[in-house]
C-alpha positions in Angstrom: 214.1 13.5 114.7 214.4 15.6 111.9 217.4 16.5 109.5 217.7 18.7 106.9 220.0 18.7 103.8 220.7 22.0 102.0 223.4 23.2 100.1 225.1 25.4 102.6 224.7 29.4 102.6 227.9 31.3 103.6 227.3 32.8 107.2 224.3 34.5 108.2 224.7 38.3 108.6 222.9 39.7 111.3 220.4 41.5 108.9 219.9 38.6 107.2 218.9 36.5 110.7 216.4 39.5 110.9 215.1 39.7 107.7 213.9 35.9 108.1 212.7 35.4 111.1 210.6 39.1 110.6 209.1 37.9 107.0 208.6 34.0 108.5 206.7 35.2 110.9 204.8 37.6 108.5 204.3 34.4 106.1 203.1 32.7 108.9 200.8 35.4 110.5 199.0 35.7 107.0 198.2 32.2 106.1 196.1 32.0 109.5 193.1 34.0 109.7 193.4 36.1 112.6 190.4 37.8 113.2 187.2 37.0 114.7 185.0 38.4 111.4 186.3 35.5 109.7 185.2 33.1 112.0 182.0 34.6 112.3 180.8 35.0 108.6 178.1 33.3 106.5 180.2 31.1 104.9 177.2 29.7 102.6 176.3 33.2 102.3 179.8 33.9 101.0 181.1 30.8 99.2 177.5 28.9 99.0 179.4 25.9 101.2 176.0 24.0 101.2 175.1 23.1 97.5 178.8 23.2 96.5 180.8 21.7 99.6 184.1 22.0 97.5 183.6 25.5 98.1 185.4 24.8 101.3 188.3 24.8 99.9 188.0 28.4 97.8 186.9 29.6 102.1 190.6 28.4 102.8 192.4 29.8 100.3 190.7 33.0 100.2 191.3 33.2 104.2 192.4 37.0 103.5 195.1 38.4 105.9 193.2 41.9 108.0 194.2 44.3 106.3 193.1 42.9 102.8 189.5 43.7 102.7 189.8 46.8 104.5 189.8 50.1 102.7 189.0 48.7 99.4 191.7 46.5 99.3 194.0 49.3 99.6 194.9 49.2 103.3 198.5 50.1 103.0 198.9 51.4 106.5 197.7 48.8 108.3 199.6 46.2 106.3 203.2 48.6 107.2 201.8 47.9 110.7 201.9 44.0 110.1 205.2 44.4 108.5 206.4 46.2 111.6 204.9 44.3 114.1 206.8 41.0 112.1 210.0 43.5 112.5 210.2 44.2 116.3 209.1 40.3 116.8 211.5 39.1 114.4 214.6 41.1 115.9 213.3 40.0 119.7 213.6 36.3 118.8 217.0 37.1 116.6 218.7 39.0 119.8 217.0 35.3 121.9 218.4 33.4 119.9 221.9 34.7 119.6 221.8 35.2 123.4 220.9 31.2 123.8 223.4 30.0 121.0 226.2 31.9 122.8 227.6 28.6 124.1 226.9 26.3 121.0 229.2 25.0 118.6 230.8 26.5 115.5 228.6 25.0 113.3 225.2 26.2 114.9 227.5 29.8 115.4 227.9 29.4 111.4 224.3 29.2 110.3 223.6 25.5 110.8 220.3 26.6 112.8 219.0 29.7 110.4 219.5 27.4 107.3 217.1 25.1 108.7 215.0 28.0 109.8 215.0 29.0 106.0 214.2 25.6 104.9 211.1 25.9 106.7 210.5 29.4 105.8 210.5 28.0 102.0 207.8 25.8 102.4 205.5 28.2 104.4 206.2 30.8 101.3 205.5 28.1 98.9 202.1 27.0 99.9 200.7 30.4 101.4 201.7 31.6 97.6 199.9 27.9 96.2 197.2 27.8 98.0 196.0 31.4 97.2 197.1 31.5 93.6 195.6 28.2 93.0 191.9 29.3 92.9 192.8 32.4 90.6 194.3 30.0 88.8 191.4 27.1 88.0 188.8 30.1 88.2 190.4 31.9 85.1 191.4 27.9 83.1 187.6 27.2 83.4 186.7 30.9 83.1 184.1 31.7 85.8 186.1 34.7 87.7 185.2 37.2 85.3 182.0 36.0 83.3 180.8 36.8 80.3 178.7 40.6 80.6 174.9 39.7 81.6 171.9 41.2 79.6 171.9 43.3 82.5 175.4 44.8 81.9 175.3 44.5 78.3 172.1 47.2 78.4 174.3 49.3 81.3 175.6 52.8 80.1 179.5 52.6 80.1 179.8 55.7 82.1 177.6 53.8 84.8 180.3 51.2 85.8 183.7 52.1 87.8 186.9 51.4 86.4 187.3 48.1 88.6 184.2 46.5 87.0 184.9 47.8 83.8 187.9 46.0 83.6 186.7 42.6 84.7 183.9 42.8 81.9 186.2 43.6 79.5 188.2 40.7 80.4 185.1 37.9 80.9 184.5 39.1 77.1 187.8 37.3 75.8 187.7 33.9 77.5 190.6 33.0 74.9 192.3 35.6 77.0 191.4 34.8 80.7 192.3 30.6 79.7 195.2 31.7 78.6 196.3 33.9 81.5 194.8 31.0 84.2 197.0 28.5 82.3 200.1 31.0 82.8 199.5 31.2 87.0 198.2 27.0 87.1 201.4 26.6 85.5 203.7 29.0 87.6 201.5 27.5 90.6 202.3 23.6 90.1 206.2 24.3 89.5 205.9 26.7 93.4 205.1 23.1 94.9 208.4 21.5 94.2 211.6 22.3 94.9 213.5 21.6 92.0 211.5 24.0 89.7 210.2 26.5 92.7 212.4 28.9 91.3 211.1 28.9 87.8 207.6 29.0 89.4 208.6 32.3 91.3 210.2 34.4 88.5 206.5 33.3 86.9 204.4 34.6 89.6 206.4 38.1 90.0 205.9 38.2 86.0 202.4 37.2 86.1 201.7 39.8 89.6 203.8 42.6 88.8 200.8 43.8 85.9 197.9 42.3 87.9 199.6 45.1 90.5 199.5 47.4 88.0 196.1 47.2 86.9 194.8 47.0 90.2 196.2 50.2 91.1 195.0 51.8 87.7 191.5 50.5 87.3 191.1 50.3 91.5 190.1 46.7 91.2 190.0 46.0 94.8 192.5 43.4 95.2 195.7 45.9 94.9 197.0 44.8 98.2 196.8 41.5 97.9 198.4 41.0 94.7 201.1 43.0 96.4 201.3 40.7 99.2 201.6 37.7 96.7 204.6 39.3 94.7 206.1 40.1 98.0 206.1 36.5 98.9 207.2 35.4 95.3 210.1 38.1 95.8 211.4 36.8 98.9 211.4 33.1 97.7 214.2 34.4 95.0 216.1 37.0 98.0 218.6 34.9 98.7 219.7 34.2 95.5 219.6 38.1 94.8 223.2 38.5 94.7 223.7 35.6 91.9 220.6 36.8 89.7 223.0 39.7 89.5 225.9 37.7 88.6 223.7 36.2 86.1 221.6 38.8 84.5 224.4 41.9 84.7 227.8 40.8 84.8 227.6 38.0 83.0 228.6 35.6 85.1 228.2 32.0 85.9 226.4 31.0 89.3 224.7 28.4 90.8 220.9 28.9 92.2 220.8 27.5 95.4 218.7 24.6 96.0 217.0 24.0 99.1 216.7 20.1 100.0 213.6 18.9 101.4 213.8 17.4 105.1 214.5 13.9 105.4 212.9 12.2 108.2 214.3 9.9 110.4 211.1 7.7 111.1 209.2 5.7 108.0 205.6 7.4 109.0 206.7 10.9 109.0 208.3 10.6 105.7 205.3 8.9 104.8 203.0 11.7 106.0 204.9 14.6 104.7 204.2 12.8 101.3 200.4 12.4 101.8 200.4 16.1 102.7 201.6 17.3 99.7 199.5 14.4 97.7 196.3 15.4 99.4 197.1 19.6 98.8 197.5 19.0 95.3 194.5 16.3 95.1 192.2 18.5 96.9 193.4 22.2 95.3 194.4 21.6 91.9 192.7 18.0 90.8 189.3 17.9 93.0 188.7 21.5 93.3 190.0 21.9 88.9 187.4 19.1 88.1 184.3 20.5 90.3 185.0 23.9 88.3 185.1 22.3 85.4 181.9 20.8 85.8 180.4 24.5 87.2 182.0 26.0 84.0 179.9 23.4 81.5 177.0 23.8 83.4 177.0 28.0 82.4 177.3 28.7 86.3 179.4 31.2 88.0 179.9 31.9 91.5 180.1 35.9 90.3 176.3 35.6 89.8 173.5 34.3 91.2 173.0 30.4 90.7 169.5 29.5 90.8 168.2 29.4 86.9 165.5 31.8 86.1 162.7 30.9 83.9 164.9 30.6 80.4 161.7 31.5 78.1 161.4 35.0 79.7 165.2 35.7 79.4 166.0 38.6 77.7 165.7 42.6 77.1 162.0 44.3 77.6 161.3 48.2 77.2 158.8 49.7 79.2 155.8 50.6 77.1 153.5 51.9 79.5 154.2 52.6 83.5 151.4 53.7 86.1 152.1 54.6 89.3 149.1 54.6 92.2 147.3 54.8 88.7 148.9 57.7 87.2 150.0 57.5 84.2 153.7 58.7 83.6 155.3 59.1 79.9 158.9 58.4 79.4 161.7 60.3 80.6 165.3 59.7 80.5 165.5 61.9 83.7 162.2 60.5 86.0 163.3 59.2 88.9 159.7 57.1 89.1 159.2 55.2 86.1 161.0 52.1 85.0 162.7 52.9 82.0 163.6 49.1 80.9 163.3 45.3 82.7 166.0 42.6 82.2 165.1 39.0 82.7 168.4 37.0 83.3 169.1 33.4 82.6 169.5 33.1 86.4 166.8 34.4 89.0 167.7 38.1 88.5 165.4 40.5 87.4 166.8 44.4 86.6 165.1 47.8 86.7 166.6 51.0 85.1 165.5 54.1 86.7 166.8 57.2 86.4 167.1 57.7 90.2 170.4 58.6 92.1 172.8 55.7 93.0 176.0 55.5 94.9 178.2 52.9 93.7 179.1 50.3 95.9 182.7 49.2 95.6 182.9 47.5 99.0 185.0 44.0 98.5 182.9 42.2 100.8 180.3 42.3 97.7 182.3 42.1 94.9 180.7 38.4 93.6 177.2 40.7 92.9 175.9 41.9 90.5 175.3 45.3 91.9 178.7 45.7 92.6 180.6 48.9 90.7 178.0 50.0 88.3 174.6 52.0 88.9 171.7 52.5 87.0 169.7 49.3 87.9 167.6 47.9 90.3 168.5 44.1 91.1 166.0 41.8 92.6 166.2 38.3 92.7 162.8 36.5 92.0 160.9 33.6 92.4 158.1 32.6 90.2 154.9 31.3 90.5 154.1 30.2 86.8 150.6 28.7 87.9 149.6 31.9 90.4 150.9 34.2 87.7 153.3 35.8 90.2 157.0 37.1 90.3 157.9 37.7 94.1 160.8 40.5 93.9 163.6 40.9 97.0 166.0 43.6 96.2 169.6 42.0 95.9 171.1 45.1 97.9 168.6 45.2 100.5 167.0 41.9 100.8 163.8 43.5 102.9 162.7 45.7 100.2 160.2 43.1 98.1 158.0 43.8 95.6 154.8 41.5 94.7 154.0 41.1 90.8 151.5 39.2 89.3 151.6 38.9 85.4 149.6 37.7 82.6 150.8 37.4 78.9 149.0 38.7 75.9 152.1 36.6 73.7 155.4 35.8 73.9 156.8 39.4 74.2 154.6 40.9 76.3 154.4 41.4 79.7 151.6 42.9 81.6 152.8 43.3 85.6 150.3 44.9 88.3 151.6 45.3 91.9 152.5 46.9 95.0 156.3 47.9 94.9 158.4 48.1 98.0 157.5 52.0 98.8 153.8 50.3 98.8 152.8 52.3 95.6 150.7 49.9 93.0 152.8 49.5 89.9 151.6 49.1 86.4 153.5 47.9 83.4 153.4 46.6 80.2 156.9 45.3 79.0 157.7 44.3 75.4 160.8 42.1 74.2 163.2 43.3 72.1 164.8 41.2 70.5 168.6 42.6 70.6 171.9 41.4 69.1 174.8 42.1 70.9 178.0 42.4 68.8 180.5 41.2 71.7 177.6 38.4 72.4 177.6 37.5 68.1 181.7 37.6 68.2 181.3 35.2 71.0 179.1 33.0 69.4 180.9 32.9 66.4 184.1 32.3 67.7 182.6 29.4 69.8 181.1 27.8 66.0 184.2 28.0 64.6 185.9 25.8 67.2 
């Protein structure tokens, strides 16, 4: 048997007995994945599970309610719909419940049963705000959520990228920054987990979601709606208390902040296992999943990009000297849709193509960790190379069954020469020629890293 301590609320109004048994069971209904696309997924495809089985863990917490992904992120309908289908259930089971405590005691009539119901409604809140915030979190302390620009990017015309990926370049180019902030919400994230200091952990996540809000609406970074579903939850954790914030913060006044007991178990295993539950949640999210980041982070990989390493000696910037197509010989324009105007090698298996051709950028969320995602411009293909055949094999990142077949030989160390058949099964000819470029956000970075 179970019993709760808590320092007692006055009694329940009946809004209030609606309000939490509506936004209970919207906590609860958007901590567990609902719909069959979830279950049905690529997880390795998504989260590379295989290689990196810690990446179970980032499959949990980003375990995205229905109407996150939808619409850009910006599915406000159908997340009104959740919050009235929470409604309608939440007053059913408030006019059931009234009906079946008709003939209990005072102290059940006085709120004895919705304080518990809270105290249960405070843990849910808690963790569906932890576990979510805690990857955004270690993914900005070791900073791999917004990466550093690529060659790629770094040789991308401004006007070719949308707001959304604007912003996250400009972001991964101040690491000092992105630390800083995923110190802020580790911070704000640890003191959520216990009760004592939740409430300093929620007025940090509203200050620390209220902007990200912001800038998702302005820049239409693609996760408005669920930053807005986080500071909703952060929000509600301080609701009951709204009345002596005021108290506090306007009048003047003194008040207490409530503070919500934990349950105390009757039986010595269960108060045992509620304390390996909370152990292992902050073993596994913070500590395990922190320290397998950490290791990704030192070892210059990112789960925004591509992790195979490329071939580090080709790495770098090459213009386009000389392009034939089915032998035919076409000079450089900044407006032919045909030739290849410039060829990135990345660090990591990526080679990019500038053409001049149309592109429609893609800004759906379900490819927001590629490279391809909110800019246009480029041709991505991942490659594999055969240094002894002399051959790059090319499959578009985009559309994985459009390949291209390169062999290439080497007059020097900047110079390419590259004869194949593309994917429109046209023979290609180009010679490519390394430029050796500095980058002034790439020197700043270097120079900040010497000084340290």
């Amino acid at each position: 048997m179970t019993t709760i301590k808590h320092q007692p609320f006055t009694k329940w109004k009946p809004y209030e007995k609606i309000a939490l048994r509506t936004f209970f069971i919207y906590a609860a209904i958007t901590i567990i994945p609902l719909t069959v696309s979830f279950y049905k997924q690529d997880f390795d495809a998504g989260f590379s599970v295989k290689n990196y089985p810690f990446r179970w863990l980032d499959v949990v917490s980003q375990n995205n309610p229905w109407f996150f992904s939808s619409q850009g992120g910006k599915n406000y309908l159908g997340w009104a719909i959740t919050l009235l289908a929470s409604f309608v259930a939440g007053l059913v089971w408030t006019l059931i419940a009234a009906q079946i405590n008709k003939n209990k005691n005072i102290l059940e009539e006085n709120g004895e049963a919705d304080n518990k119901l809270y105290n249960w409604f405070f843990i849910l809140v808690r963790y569906q705000v932890a576990l979510r915030m805690s990857w955004f979190a270690i993914a900005k302390v070791f900073p791999v959520q917004m990466p550093f620009p690529t060659i790629s990017q770094l040789n991308t015309n401004l006007g070719d990228f949308t707001p959304g990926k604007l912003y996250w370049l400009t972001t991964g180019v101040s690491p000092f920054f992105e630390v800083f902030a995923g110190i802020f919400e580790l911070v704000a994230t640890i003191l959520i987990l216990f009760r004592r200091t939740a409430t300093l952990g929620a007025l940090m996540m509203i200050a620390i979601l209220l902007p990200i809000w912001f800038v998702n609406i302005g820049y239409d970074a693609g996760v408005e709606l669920a930053s807005l579903h986080l500071l909703l939850l952060s929000l509600l954790l301080l609701a009951r208390d709204a009345g002596k914030f005021y108290d506090i913060l306007i009048k003047h006044q003194q008040a207490a902040i409530s503070y919500i007991a934990a349950p105390v178990f009757k039986q010595g295993w269960q108060r045992i296992a509620r304390l390996a539950l909370k152990v292992a949640f902050i073993f596994l999210f913070l500590l395990y999943r922190g320290y397998q980041y950490g290791q990704l982070y030192a070892n210059g990989k990112t789960f925004k990009l591509p992790l195979d390493n490329g071939i580090q000696s080709f790495a770098g910037f090459y213009n386009v000297e000389e392009f034939r197509l089915n032998n035919k010989a076409i000079p450089y324009s900044p407006t032919d849709t045909l030739r290849w105007q410039n060829v990135v090698f990345e660090k990591f298996n990526t080679i990019s193509i500038r053409v001049a051709k149309p592109f429609v950028a893609n800004t759906k969320n379900n490819i927001r960790t590629t490279e391809y995602y909110g800019n246009i411009g480029r041709l991505f293909y991942g490659y594999e190379a055969d240094t002894i055949k002399h051959r790059f094999n090319l499959a578009n990142r985009a559309d994985t069954s459009a390949k291209i077949i390169l062999n290439y030989s080497r007059p020097n160390d900047s110079t390419f020469i590259v004869t194949g058949i593309n994917e429109h099964k046209d023979s290609v000819y180009a010679v490519l020629t390394k430029i050796n470029k500095k980058y002034p956000l790439e020197q700043k970075r270097k120079s900040s890293a010497a000084s340290e």
